[in-house]
N, C-alpha and C positions, 0 to 999 in steps of 0.2 A: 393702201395706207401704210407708211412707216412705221414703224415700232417706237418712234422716237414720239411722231406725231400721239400716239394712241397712249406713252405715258403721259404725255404732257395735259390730255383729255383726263387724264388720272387726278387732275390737279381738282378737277370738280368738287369729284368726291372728298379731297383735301379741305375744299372749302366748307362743305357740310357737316365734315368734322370738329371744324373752328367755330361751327355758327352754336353746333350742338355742345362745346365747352365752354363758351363765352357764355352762354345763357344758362349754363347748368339742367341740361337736358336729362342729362346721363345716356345719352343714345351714342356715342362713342364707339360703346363696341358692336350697336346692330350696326352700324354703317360700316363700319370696318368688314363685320363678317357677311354682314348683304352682298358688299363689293366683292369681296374675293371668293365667296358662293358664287357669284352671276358671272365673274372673270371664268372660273374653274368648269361650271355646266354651258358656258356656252362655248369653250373650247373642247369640249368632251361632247356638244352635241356636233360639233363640225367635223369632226371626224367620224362619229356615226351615221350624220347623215350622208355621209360620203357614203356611204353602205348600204342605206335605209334608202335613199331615193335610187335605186338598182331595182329593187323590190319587186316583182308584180303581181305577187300573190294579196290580193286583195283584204282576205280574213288577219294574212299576217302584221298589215296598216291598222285595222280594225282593231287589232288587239294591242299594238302602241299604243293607239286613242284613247283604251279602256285603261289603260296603264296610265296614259297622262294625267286621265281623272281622277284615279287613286292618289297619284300626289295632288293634284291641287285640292282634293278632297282635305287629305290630311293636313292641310296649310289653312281653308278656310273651317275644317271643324275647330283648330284649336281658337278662333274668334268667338266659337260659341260654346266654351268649355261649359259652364253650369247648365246649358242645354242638355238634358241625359239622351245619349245618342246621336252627339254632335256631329262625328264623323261620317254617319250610318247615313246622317240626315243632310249632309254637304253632297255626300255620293250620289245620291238617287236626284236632288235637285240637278248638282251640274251634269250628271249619265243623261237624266231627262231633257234640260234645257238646252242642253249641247248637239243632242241626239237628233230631236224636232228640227233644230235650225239647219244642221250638218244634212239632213234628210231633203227640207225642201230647198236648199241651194243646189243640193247633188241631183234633184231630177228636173232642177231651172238649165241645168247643166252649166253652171255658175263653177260646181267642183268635179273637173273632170278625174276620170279614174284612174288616176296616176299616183304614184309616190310623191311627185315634185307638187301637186295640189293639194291630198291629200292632208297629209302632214304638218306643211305651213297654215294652212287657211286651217284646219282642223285644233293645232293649236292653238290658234287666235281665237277662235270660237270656245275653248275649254279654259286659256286663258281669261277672257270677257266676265263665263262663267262663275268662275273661281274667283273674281272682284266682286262679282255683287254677291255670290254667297256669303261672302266673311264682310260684307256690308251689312246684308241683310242679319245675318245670325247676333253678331257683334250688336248693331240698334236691337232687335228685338228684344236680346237682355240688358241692355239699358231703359227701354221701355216700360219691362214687365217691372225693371225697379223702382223706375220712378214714376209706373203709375199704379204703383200693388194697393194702395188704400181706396183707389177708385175701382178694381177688379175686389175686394175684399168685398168693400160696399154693393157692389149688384150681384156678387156670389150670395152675400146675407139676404136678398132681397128679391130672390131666386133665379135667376138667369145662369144660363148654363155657361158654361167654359169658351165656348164660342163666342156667346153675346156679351161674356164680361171680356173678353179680349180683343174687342173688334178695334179698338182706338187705337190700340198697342200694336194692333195687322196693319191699320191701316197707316201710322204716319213710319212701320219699319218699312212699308212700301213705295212709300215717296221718301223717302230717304235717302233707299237703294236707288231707286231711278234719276236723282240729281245729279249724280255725276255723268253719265249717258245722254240726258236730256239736255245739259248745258254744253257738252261736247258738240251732239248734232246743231246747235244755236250757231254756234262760231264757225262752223268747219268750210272752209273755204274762205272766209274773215280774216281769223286771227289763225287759225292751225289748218296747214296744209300736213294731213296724215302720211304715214310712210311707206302707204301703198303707192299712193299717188306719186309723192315725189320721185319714188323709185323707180318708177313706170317712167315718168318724165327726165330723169338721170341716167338712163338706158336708153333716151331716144323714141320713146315713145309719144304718139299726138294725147297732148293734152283732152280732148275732149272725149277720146280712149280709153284717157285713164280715170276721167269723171265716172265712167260708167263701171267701171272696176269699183272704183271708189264709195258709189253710190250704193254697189251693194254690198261692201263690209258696214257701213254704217246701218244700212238697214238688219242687216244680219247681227252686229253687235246690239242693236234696237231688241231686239226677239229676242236674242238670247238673256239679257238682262233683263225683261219681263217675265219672260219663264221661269229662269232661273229663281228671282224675289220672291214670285209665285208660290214656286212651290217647295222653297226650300223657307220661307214664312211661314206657309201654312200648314205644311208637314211638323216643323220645329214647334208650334204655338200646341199643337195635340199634346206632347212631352212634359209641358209647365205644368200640367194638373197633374194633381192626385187621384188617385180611384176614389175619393170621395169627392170629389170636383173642387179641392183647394190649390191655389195657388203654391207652388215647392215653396221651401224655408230659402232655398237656395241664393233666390230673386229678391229677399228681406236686404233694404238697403243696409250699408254696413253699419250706421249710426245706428241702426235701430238694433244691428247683431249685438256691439258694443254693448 
């Protein structure tokens, strides 16, 4: 691709910019600085990975991986800042739900032991993860806020912190999984994924890449269950108090007012 072709691909973002001042968004300068963040790490990853897929010391991939979680940890904790332990509690969901999925693909031998598999699929799995954590984290404190006088109500009337939060678990869980589950609906439909096409842009047989295909959706399937899972139910232990009250945190603002 030309340099010429890939500014004029710039113009996109151009138009996001327009959409977001014409309506008075105020998102101007996230798109600005998204774009030139995403221009800037992914010409700083192409030259690492020039490096990185050399590799073949296995523990040393392994510790990338742990490191990429860290950042995406720290991207989906800040979704769930009045969650006390937001970060702590993004880490261990996407470590775990990233981990599980990266684990039975690698002994389906789906990811072979390589840098070049390792790494891509291994991102896209940490990536997955770190979407529905700051799903999940983000709904659950909208939940807890605007369901606090129904968790007040069955705290008064004794049920423990689990049994008054169960409504608040259960629609941050479907919440998290509608963008995943409406993905899988269409895929082959309306969206042809960029695994596939790029298998099929390489010259590869379509019905090849179906099965390549078949199982990053399935893999993207698991890991945003797990991930929801347990970065839900870990985060919901955090909203109480050691007297079993709901934080002041989660007091909608009308009511802080």
């Amino acid at each position: 691709m030309r340099v010429e072709a890939l500014l004029l691909c710039y113009g996109l973002v151009i138009v996001s910019l327009l959409v977001s001042y014409y309506n008075r968004l105020g998102l101007e300068k996230d798109v600005f600085y998204a774009s030139a963040r995403a221009t800037v790490q992914l010409v700083l990853m192409g030259f690492l990975l020039e490096a990185i897929l050399t590799l073949e010391q296995i523990w040393v991939l392994l510790l990338i991986l742990l490191f990429m979680c860290g950042i995406a940890a720290s991207i989906s904790g800040k979704r769930g800042q009045p969650i006390p332990n937001a970060y702590g509690i993004a880490f261990a969901g996407i470590l775990a739900g990233s981990g599980v999925t990266f684990g039975i693909l690698a002994a389906a031998g789906v990811i072979a032991p390589e840098a070049k598999y390792i790494i891509p699929l291994g991102g896209m799995i940490i990536g997955n993860s770190m979407n529905t954590a700051s799903l999940a984290m983000n709904r659950l404190t909208g939940e807890l806020s605007h369901q606090r006088r129904r968790i007040e109500t069955l705290l008064a009337l004794g049920a423990n912190a689990r049994q008054a939060g169960r409504w608040a678990v259960r629609d941050t869980l479907k919440a998290a999984m509608i963008p995943t589950l409406d993905s899988m609906k269409v895929i082959g439909l309306v969206h042809l994924p960029g695994i596939m096409t790029g298998f099929i842009i390489a010259g590869g047989s379509p019905l090849e890449a179906v099965k390549y295909q078949l199982a990053i959706v399935f893999m993207i399937a698991g890991t945003a269950s797990l991930t929801a899972m347990l970065v839900t139910l870990l985060a919901i232990r955090y909203c109480f108090s050691k007297d079993v009250q709901l934080l002041d945190r989660f007091r909608p603002q009308a009511e802080v007012g």
